[in-house]
C-alpha positions in Angstrom: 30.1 14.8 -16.9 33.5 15.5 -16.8 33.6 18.1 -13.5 30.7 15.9 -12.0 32.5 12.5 -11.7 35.3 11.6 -9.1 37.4 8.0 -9.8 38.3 6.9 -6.2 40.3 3.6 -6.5 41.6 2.2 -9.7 42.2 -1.3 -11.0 43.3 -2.0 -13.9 41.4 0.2 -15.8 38.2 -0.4 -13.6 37.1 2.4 -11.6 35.2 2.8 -7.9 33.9 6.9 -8.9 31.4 9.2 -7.6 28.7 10.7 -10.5 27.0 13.4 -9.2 24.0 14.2 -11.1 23.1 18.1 -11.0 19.6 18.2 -11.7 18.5 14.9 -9.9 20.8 16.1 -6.6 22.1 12.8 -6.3 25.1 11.4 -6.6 26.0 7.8 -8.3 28.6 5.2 -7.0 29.9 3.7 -9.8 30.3 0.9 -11.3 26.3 1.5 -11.6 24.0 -0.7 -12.7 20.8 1.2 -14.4 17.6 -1.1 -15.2 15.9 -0.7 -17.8 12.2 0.6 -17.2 9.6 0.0 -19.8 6.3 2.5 -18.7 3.9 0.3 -20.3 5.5 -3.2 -18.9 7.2 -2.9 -15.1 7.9 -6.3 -14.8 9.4 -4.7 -11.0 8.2 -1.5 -10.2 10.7 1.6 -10.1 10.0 2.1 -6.2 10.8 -1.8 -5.5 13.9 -0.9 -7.5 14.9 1.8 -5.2 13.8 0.1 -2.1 14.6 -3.7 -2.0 17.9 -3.5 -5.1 19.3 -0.2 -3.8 18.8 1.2 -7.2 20.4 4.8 -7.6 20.2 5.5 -11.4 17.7 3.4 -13.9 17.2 4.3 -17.4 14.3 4.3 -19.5 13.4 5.6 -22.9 12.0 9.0 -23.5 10.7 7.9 -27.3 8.2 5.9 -25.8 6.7 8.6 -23.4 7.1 11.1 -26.5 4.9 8.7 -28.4 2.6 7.0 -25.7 -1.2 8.0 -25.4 -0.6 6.8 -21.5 2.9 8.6 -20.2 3.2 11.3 -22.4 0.8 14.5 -20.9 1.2 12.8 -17.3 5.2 13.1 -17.9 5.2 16.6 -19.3 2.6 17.8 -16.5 4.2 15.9 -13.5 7.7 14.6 -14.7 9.2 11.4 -15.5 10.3 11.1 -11.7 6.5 11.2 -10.2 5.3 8.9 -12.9 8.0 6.5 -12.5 7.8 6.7 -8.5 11.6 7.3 -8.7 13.9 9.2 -6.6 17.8 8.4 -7.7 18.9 9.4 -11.0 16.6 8.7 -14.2 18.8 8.6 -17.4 16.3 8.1 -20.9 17.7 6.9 -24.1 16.4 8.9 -27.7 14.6 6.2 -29.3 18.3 4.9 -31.2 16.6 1.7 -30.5 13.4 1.6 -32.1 15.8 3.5 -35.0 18.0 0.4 -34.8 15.3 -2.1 -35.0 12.3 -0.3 -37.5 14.9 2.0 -39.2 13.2 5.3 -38.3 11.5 7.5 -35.7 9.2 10.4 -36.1 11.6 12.4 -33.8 14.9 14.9 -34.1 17.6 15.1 -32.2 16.8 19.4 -31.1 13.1 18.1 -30.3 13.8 14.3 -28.1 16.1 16.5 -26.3 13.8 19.7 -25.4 11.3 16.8 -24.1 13.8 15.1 -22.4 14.7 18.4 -20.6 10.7 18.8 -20.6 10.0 15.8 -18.2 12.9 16.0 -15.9 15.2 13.9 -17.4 18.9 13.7 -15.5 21.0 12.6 -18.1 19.6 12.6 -22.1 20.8 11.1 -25.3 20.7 12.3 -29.1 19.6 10.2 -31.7 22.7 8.4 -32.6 22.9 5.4 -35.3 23.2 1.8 -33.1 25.4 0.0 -35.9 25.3 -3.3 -35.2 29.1 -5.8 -34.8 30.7 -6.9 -37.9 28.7 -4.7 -40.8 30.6 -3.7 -43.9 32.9 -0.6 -43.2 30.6 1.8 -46.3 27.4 1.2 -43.5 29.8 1.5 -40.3 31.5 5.0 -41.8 27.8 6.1 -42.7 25.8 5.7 -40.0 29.3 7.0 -37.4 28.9 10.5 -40.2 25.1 10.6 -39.3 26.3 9.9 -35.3 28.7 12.6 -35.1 26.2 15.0 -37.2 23.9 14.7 -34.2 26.3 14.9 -32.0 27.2 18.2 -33.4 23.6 19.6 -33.1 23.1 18.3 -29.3 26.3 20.5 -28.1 23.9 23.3 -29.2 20.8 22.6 -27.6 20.0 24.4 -24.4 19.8 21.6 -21.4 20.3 23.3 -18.3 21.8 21.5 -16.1 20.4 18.0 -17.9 23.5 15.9 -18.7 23.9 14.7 -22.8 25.9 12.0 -23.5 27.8 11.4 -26.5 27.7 8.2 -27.8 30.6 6.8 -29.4 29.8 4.3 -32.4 31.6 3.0 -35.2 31.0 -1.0 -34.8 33.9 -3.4 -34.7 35.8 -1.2 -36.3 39.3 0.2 -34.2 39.9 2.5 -36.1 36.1 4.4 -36.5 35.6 3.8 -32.6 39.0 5.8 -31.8 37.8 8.8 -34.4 34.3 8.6 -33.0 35.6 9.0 -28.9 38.1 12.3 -30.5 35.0 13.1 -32.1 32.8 13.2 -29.2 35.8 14.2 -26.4 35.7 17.5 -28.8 31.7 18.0 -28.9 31.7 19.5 -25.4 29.0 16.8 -24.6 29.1 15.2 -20.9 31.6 11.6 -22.0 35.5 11.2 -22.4 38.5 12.1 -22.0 39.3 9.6 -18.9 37.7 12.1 -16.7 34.0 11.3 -17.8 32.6 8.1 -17.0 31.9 5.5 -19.7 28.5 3.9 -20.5 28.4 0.5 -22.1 25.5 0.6 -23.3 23.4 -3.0 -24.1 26.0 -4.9 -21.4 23.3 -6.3 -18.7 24.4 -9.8 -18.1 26.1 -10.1 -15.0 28.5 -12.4 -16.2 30.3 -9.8 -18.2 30.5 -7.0 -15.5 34.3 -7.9 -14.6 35.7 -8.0 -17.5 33.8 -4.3 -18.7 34.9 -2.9 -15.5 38.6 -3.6 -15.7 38.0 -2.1 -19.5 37.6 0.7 -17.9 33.4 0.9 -17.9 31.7 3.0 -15.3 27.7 2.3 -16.0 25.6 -0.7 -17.4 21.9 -0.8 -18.6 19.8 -4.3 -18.2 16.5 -4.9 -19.5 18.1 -8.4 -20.2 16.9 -9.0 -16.4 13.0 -8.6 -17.4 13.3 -10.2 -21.0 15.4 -13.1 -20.0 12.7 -13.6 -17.1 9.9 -13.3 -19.9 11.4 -16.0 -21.8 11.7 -18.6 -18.2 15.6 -17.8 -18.0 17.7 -17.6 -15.2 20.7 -16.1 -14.7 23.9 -16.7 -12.5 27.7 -15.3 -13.0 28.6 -17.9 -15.0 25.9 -18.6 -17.6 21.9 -18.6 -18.4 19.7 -21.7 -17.6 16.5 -22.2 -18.5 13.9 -23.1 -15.6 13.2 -26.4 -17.4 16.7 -27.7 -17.0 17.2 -26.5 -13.3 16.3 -28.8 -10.3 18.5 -27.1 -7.6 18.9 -23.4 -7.3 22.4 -22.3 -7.0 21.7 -18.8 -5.4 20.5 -17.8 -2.0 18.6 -14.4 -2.7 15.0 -14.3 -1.6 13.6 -15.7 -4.3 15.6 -18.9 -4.5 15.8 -19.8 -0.9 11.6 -19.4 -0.9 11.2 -21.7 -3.8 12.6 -24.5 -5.3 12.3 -24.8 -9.3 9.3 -27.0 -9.2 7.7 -24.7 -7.3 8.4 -21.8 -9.4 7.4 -23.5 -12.5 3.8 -23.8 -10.9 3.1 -20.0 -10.5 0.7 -18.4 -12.8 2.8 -16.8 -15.7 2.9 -13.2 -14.5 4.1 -13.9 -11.0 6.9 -16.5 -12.3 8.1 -13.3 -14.3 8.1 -11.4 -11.5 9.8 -13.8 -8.9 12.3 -14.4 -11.8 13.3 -11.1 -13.0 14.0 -10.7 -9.1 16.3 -13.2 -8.9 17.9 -12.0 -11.8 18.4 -8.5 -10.3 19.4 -10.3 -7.0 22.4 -11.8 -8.8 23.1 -8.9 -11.0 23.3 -6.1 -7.8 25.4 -8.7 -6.5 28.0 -9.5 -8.7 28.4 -5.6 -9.1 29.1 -5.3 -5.0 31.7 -8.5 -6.0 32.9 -6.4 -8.9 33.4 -3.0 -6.4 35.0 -5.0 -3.3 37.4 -6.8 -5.5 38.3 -3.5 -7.1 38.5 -2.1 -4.0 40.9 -4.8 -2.2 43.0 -4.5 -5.7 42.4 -8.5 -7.3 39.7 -7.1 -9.8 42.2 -9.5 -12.7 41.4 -12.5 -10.2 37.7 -12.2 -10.3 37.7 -11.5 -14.0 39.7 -14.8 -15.0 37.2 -16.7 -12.5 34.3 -15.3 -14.8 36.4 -15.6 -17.8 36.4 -19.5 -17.6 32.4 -19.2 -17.5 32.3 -19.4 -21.2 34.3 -19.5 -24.1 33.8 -15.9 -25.3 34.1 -14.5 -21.5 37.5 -16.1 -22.1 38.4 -14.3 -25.5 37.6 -11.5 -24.0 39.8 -11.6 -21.3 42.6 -12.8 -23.6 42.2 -9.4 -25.6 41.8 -7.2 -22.6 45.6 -8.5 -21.5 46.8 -7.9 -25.0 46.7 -3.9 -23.5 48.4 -4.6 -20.7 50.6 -1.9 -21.0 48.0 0.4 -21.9 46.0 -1.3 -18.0 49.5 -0.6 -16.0 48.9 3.1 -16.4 46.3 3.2 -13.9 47.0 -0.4 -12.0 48.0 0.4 -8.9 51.8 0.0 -7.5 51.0 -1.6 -4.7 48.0 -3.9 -3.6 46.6 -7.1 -3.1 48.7 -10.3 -3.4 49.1 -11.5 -7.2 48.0 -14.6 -7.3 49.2 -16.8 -10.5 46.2 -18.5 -11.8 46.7 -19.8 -15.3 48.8 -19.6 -18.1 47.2 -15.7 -18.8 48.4 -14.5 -15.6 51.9 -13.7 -17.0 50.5 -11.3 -19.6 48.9 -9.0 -16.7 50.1 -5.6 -16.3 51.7 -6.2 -12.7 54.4 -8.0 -14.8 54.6 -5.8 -17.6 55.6 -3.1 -15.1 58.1 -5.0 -13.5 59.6 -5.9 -17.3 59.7 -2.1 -17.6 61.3 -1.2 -15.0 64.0 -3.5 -15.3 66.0 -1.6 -17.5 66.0 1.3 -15.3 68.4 -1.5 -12.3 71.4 -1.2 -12.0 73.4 -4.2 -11.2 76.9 -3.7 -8.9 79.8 -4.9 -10.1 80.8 -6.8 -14.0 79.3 -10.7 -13.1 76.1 -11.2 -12.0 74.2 -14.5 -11.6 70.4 -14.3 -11.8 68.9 -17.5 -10.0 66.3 -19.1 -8.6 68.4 -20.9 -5.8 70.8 -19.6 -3.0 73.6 -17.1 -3.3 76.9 -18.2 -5.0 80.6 -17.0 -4.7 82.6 -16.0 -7.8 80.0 -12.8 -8.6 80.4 -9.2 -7.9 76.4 -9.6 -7.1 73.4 -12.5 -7.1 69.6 -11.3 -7.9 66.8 -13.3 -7.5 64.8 -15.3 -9.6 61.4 -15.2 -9.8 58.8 -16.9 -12.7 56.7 -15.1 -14.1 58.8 -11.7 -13.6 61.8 -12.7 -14.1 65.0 -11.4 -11.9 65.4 -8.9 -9.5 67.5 -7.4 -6.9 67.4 -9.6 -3.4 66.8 -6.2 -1.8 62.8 -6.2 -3.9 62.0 -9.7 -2.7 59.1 -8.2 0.2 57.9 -5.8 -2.3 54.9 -6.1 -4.4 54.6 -7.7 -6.9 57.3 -10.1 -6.1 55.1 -11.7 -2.9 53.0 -13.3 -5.5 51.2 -16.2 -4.8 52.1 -19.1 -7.1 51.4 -22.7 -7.8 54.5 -25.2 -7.3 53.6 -26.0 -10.7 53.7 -23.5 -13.4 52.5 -23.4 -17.0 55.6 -22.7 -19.4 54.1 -19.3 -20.1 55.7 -18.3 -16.5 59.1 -19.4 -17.5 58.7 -17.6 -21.0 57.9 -14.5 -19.2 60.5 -14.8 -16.9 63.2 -15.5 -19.8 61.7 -12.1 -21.3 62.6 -10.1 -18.4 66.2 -11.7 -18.6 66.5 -10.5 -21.8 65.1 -6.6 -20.7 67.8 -6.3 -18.6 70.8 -8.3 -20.1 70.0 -6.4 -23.1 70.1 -2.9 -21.1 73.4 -3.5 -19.7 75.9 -4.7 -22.3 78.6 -4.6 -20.4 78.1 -6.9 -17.1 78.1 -10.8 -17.8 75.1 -12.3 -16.8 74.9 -16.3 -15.7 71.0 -17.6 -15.0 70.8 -20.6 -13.0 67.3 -22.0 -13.2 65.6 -25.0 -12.5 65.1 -26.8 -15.3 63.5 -24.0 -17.5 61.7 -25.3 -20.6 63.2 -24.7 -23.8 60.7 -22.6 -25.1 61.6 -20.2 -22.0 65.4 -20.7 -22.6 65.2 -20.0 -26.1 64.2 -16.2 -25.3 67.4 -15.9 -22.9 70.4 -13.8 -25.0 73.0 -16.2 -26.1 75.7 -14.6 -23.6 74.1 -15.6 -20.7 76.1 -18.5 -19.1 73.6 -21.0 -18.0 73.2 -23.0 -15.0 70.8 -25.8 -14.3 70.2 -26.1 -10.6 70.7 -29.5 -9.0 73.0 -30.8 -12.0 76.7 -32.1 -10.3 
C-alpha cells in the first residue's frame, strides 16, 4: 500500500489519507471504518451498509467461504463482491481467528491466498499467529517466528494487483512489536514504513477511535457492532449499556429517535438485533466523521481527552500516548487550531514540547533578562513573556501559535511545572545572561525546577 495511500492532514500522529484500492477501483478515505461481515449471519446486509452507513471498505473472512458448503462455489464462480452485494472495497482476513480461538485451520498461507485472489478479494491476509496481551515472552517470540515465516512466504505468492497485508504481532511486548514492523517494512508486503496505512485490527468500539487515530491508525474492523447487539448492548462514545438499564436514549440516529427503550425491548429478538446493531453503526460512523473533522480543524488531542475521561483505561491510554510526545510533534502541525488547556495532561502535549525545544535555539538581547508573567520593567537589557504551561518567550511570539492558547484562570500545578521546565531549557542554553523570573505565586513544586541563578520575583509582593 505504500504508492496507493496519500496522508492529507496530520494531527498528532492521526492521519486524514486517501487508500486507493487497485483491483476494487476505489479509493478509501481514511480513518476507515470496515464492518465485519459474517456470510452466514448479516445481522445488516452489505448493500444497507453501502447505502444508508456510507460504507466504503468492510472486511470479512475468506476461511469461512474456503470452508462453507453455502459461499464457497457461489464465491469462486461469481466473486465475493456479487455474493456480498458490495461495491466499495472488500478486505478478508485468513482464518488467524479461528487459528486463535481452535488452535488450527485446514489451510496454508500459498493456498488462503490463491483463493483470496480467486474470489476477488481487494486486500488479503496470511495466516499470521493472533498472540493474545500479556503471554509469557517463550509463546510471544514463538508464535512472532511462525508470523514472520508466513510473512516471508506471502511476499512470494503471485496476487496481481490484490493488496497483502503484513501483520505485525509480538503481544505486549516493545521490543518484539518494533522487530516484527522492521520485519514486515522489509517483506515487500503492502504495510509500513509511515507511508502505508496502519490496520488495528480487533479495535471496533467507538469509544477508542480518538485515541487509535492520534496513534497514528488509519483503518478499524467492528463486528463488536453485531455481537454487542446480539448480547442487547448499546453503545455510545463513552461506554456500553445494556438495554435493561437504559430508560432514555442518549442518541438521535434513526433508530433512537423512532423508539424509546421500552419499546425496543418489545421487538421479537431478531428485529431488536437488527434495530440495535444499527444504532450501533449509527454512533460508530459518527464518531469517525467527529474523529476526521477534529483532525481536520487540528484539536484531534481535545477530542481524545473528552473520550479519555469515558473510562479509566481510555484514560491510561491517553496518559501513555503523551509519554511520546516528542515522538507526536514530528508530524503535529505548526500551526492550527487554538490549544485549549484542559486538565492537568495538557502540559505534556507535543504543542509544548515543541515550544520547550525550540527554546534553546532564542536568543535573548542584551546580559539581564527578566522572564515574567506581568508588565515590562526597567533595569533589563530585555523582558520576555511569561506564559504557563510553555514557559517564556519573546514579547515579539505572543500572536503566534501556540502561545494564543486558551486557558483556565485556574491552573493545575502541572502548568507551572512545565513552565519552570522551559525556564530551565533556556537559562541552561545561555550561560552567560542573568535571568530574573517574576511569577505569580508559582507553587513550589514548579519553583523547585527553576536553576538556582535565577533571581526571583513574586508579583504583587511590596
Amino acid at each position: 500500500m505504500r504508492d496507493v495511500f496519500e496522508v492529507r492532514d496530520y494531527d498528532a500522529a492521526g492521519r486524514l489519507g486517501e487508500l486507493e484500492i487497485p483491483r476494487a477501483g476505489v479509493t478509501v478515505e481514511t480513518p476507515a471504518l470496515l464492518p465485519v461481515v459474517n456470510p452466514h449471519l448479516q445481522t445488516v446486509t452489505p448493500a444497507t451498509l453501502e447505502s444508508e452507513f456510507g460504507a466504503e471498505a468492510l472486511i470479512t473472512n475468506s476461511y469461512v467461504f474456503y470452508g462453507s458448503d453455502d459461499f464457497r462455489d457461489p464465491a469462486l464462480e461469481r466473486g465475493v463482491h456479487d455474493v456480498l452485494d458490495f461495491s466499495g472495497a472488500i478486505v478478508t482476513d485468513s482464518g488467524s481467528f479461528q487459528l486463535a480461538e481452535y488452535g488450527e485451520i485446514d489451510v496454508t498461507t500459498p493456498e488462503i491466498l490463491a483463493f483470496q485472489r480467486e474470489i476477488g478479494s481487494d486486500v488479503a491476509t496470511p495466516v499470521d499467529v493472533p498472540t493474545p496481551p500479556d503471554v509469557d515472552r517463550e509463546r510471544a517470540e514463538r508464535e512472532l517466528a511462525t508470523t514472520q515465516d508466513r510473512i516471508e512466504t506471502a511476499a512470494g505468492v503471485e496476487t496481481g494487483e490484490m493488496l497483502v497485508t503484513a501483520p505485525v504481532q509480538g503481544s505486549t511486548y516493545p521490543d518484539l512489536r518494533e522487530s516484527a514492523a522492521d520485519h514486515a517494512a522489509g517483506s515487500g508486503l503492502d504495510v509500513f514504513p509511515e507511508s502505508g496505512p496502519v490496520h488495528l485490527f480487533g479495535a471496533g468500539h467507538p469509544m477508542m477511535f480518538a485515541l487509535a487515530v492520534a496513534l497514528g491508525c488509519d483503518l478499524f474492523d467492528s463486528a463488536a457492532y453485531a455481537i454487542y447487539a446480539r448480547d442487547d448492548r448499546y453503545m455510545t462514545v463513552r461506554t456500553t449499556e445494556h438495554l435493561a438499564d437504559l430508560d432514555y436514549f442518549p442518541c438521535s440516529c434513526p433508530v433512537c429517535v423512532e423508539h424509546t427503550p421500552g419499546r425496543l425491548r418489545e421487538h421479537e429478538d431478531d428485529e431488536r438485533e437488527r434495530l440495535l446493531a444499527e444504532h450501533n453503526l449509527h454512533v460508530s460512523f459518527g464518531e469517525l466523521r467527529r474523529v476526521k473533522q477534529a483532525l481536520r480543524r487540528g484539536n484531534l488531542l481535545e477530542l481524545v481527552e473528552a473520550r479519555a475521561r469515558g473510562h479509566p483505561a481510555m484514560l491510561d491510554g491517553y496518559r501513555t500516548l503523551l509519554e511520546y510526545a516528542d515522538q507526536l510533534e514530528r508530524t503535529d502541525p505548526v500551526s492550527k487550531a487554538p490549544y485549549f488547556y484542559l486538565s492537568a495532561d495538557s502540559p505534556r502535549r507535543p504543542e509544548v514540547a515543541r515550544h520547550h525545544d525550540r527554546l534553546a535555539r532564542l536568543e535573548p538581547e542584551g546580559e539581564s533578562v527578566l522572564l515574567t508573567e506581568g508588565s515590562a520593567a526597567d533595569g533589563f537589557d530585555e523582558c520576555w513573556r511569561v506564559r504557563p504551561p510553555f514557559g517564556p518567550y519573546p514579547r515579539a511570539l505572543s500572536d503566534g501559535y501556540p502561545l494564543t492558547a486558551e486557558l483556565p484562570d485556574r491552573l493545575d500545578p502541572a502548568a507551572y511545572e512545565r513552565a519552570a521546565q522551559g525556564v530551565r531549557r533556556l537559562v541552561e542554553a545561555h550561560p552567560d545572561v542573568a535571568f530574573t523570573l517574576g511569577h505569580e505565586d508559582w507553587p513550589a513544586s514548579a519553583l523547585a525546577s527553576v536553576p538556582d541563578r535565577v533571581e526571583l520575583w513574586t508579583l504583587g509582593e511590596t
